[in-house]
N, C-alpha and C positions, 0 to 999 in steps of 0.2 A: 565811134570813139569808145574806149575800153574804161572802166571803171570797176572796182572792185566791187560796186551793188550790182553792176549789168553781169561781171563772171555769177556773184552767186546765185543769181537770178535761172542761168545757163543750167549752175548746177542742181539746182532746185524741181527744174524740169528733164535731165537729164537722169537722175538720181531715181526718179519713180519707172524711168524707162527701163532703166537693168536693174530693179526688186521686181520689173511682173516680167521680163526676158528672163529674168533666174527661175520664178515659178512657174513658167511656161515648161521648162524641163522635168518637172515631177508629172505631167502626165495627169491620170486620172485622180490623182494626190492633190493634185490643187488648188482644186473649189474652195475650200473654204481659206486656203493661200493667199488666193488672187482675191478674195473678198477684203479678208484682215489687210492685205497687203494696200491694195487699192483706196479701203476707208483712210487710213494712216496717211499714206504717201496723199493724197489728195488734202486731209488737212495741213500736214506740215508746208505743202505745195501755196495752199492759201493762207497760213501764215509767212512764209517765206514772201509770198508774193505783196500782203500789208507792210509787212516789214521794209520789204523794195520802197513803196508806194510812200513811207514815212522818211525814209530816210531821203530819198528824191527832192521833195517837199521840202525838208528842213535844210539842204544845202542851198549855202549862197549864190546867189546868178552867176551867172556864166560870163567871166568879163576875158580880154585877151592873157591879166597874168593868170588867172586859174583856170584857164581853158583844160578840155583833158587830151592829155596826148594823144595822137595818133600814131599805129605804130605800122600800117602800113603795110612795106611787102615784107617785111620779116616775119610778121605775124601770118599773111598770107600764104609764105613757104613753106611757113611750121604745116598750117592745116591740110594743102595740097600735099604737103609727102605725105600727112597724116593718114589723107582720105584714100591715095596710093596705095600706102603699105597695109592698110585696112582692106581694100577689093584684093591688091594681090596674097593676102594671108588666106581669106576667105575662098579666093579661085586656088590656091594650092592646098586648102583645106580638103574641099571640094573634089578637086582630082586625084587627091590622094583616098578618098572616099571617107572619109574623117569629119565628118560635120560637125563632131561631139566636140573637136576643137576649136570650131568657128569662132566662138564667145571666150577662149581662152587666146587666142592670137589678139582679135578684136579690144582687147582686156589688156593687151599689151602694149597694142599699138596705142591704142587710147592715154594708158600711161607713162610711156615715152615721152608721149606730144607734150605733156607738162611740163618736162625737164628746161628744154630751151625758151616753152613760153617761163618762165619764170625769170628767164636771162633777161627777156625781151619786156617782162611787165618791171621787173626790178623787184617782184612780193617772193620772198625767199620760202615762203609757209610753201608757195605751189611745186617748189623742192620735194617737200616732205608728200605733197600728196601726188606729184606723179611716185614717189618712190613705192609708195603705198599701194598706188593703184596696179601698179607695175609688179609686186610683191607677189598680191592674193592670188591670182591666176595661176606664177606660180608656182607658189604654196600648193594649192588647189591640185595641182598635175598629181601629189602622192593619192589621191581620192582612187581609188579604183573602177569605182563605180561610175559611169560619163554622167548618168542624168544628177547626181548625187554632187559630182564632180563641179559641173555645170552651173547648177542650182546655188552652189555655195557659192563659185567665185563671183558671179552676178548681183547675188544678193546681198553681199559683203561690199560689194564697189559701192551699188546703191544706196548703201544705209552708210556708209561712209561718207560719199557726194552729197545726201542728204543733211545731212549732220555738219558737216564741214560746210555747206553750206547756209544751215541755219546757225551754227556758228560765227561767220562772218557776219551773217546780213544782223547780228544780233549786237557785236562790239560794233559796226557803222552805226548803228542805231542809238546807241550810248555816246559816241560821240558827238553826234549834234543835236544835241540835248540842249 
């Protein structure tokens, strides 16, 4: 069942996943990246995650009128193309000998998949942020530099899905109060 605490929760831990894939491209640069990065995303990660854990809590049981929807195979067509067009970017990344693209294809396809789920959740904000996510990547293509290139669009999605994240889980939170 889909709820707008279980997405931001999704995003909360997906969000630290592409701030240390972005810093994974600077190479011997780094270290001290992937530390600041790491300490950061791990606390927002366990506040996002109280925040889930409060707001869970203070909503009303679970009765047949407020059950939450299920959405089913519509939802499931969205993520199977998703996962699709994601391996096949990645294999024609790959064969094109282009790896530097992987995370920008990846980044796209990623953003896409928003578009329709927002049809499918009815929350219009997930509009804005596949637009968004769909954008930085690319934006990102004028970079010249791949790892430089890389680094930004990754780290840009992350602290975006982060944010947007603890954003949500922050106005649920106010509301049942």
């Amino acid at each position: 069942m889909f709820s707008p605490a279980k997405s931001a929760l999704i995003g909360s831990f997906v969000g630290p996943v592409w701030l240390l894939w972005g810093a994974s491209f600077l190479g011997a640069r780094a270290s001290i990246w992937l530390v600041v990065v790491g300490v950061l995303a791990c606390t927002i990660l366990a506040w996002n995650i109280a925040s889930f854990r409060y707001v869970r809590r203070r909503q009303p049981p679970v009765t047949d009128i407020n059950r939450p929807r299920s959405f089913g195979w519509p939802y499931r067509i969205v993520v199977i193309v998703e996962v699709l067009l994601a391996g096949g970017g990645v294999s024609l990344a790959s064969a094109h000998h282009r790896p530097d693209l992987i995370p920008i294809v990846v980044a796209i396809v990623v953003g896409l998949h928003f578009l329709p789920l927002a049809k499918i959740f009815k929350i219009p904000s997930v509009y804005f942020l596949g637009i968004v996510v769909t954008a930085i990547p690319l934006i990102s293509l004028a970079i010249r530099d791949h790892a430089i290139r890389d680094f930004v669009a990754c780290s840009a999605i992350g602290i975006f899905m982060l944010g947007a994240s603890t954003a949500l889980l922050q106005r649920l939170a106010k509301e049942v109060v």
